[in-house]
Every structure is written in C-alpha cells, then in structure tokens.
N, C-alpha and C positions, 0 to 999 in steps of 0.2 A: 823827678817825681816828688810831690811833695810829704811832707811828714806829717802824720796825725798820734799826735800824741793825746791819748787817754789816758788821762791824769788820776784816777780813781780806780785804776785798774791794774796800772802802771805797765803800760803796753804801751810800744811805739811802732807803726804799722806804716809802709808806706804807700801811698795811691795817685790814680793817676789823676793828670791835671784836668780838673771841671767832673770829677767822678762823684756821683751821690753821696752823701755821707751817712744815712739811713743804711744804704745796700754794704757801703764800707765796713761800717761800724761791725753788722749782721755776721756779715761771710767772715769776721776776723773772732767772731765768738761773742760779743759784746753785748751785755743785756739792756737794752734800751727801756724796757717796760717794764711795769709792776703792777704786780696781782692781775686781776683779770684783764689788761690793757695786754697780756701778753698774749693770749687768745682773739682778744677782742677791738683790734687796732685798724683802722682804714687802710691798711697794706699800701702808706707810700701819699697817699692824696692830699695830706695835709687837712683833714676835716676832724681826727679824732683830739688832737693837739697833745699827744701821751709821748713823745717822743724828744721833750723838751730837752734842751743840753745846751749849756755854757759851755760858748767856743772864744778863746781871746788868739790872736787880733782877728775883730769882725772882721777888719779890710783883708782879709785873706779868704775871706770865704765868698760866693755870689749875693748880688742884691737881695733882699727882703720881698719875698714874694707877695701877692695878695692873699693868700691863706693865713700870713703868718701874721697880719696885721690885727688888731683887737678892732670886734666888730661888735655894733649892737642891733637886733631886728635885721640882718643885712644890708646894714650900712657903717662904713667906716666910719670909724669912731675920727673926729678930727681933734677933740680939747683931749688930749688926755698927757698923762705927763711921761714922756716917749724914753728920760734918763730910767725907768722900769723895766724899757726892753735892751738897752745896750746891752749886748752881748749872749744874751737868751735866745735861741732859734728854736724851730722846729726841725732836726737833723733831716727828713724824710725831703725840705726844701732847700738843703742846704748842697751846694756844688761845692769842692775842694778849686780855692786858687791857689792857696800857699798853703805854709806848715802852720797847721793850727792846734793848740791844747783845746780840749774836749773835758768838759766835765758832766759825765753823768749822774742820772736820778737815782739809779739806782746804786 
C-alpha cells in the first residue's frame, strides 16, 4: 500500500494502489478547500479546479488528465510554459501509484 504523506498536516495515511486522492485525502479528515469552495466544489469532476495540492514525485502519481490541463475558450492551451505545472494537480484527478508528499492549500 502506498504512503501519502500530508506534509501540512503532518499526517501519514496509507492507501490503496491507483486509489483517488481527492476521496483519500476526504475520508482521512483533510481540508482540501477554502471558503466557499468547501460548499461549492464539482464533487470529484475536475471542472471547479479548488482542490489544487503539490504532490512530489509526480511519477508516483497517474498521468495528467484533460481537466487538469490549462485551457483557453475550450481549447488546450499549447504555448505556455508547462515548468508552472510540475508538480501542481488537481487531487480529485489524481490516482495514487506510489508514496507521494501532498501539499495543501489550505
């Protein structure tokens, strides 16, 4: 099982292989949102983008979904400078592969 460690919290939780990290994070107590995003959030879809959290190493975690990409008018953005996203997710699109540190917004 792999390790997620929430670095901000100072919590070490462990979950199963390819398990959401949104639902993880949730069920282990973990405030992912602020202010009204905590009422007000797309429950999981990747459309409200509130749920951001610095996770190191990316390569432990699943690919980068289409939601999580920067878009402009509903079109992927292709010029933009991508060294902005290393390491940034949307946790709600994030699968656990290995032990990852987690840093939240809140």
């Amino acid at each position: 099982m792999p390790k997620v460690i929430f670095s901000n919290e100072k919590l070490n939780i462990d979950a199963a292989d390819g398990a959401n990290l949104r639902e993880t994070a949730l069920a282990a107590g973990i405030q992912l949102y602020r202010g009204p995003a905590r009422l007000l959030n797309c429950r999981g879809r990747g459309d409200c983008k509130t749920c951001k959290v610095k996770i190191e190493p990316d390569k432990n975690a699943s690919p980068r979904t289409a939601a999580e990409l920067p878009r402009a008018h509903g079109r992927i953005l292709q010029m933009i400078d991508h060294r902005e996203l290393i390491g940034w997710r949307l946790a709600c699109q994030v699968r656990i592969r290995g032990e990852i540190d987690v840093a939240t917004q809140c």
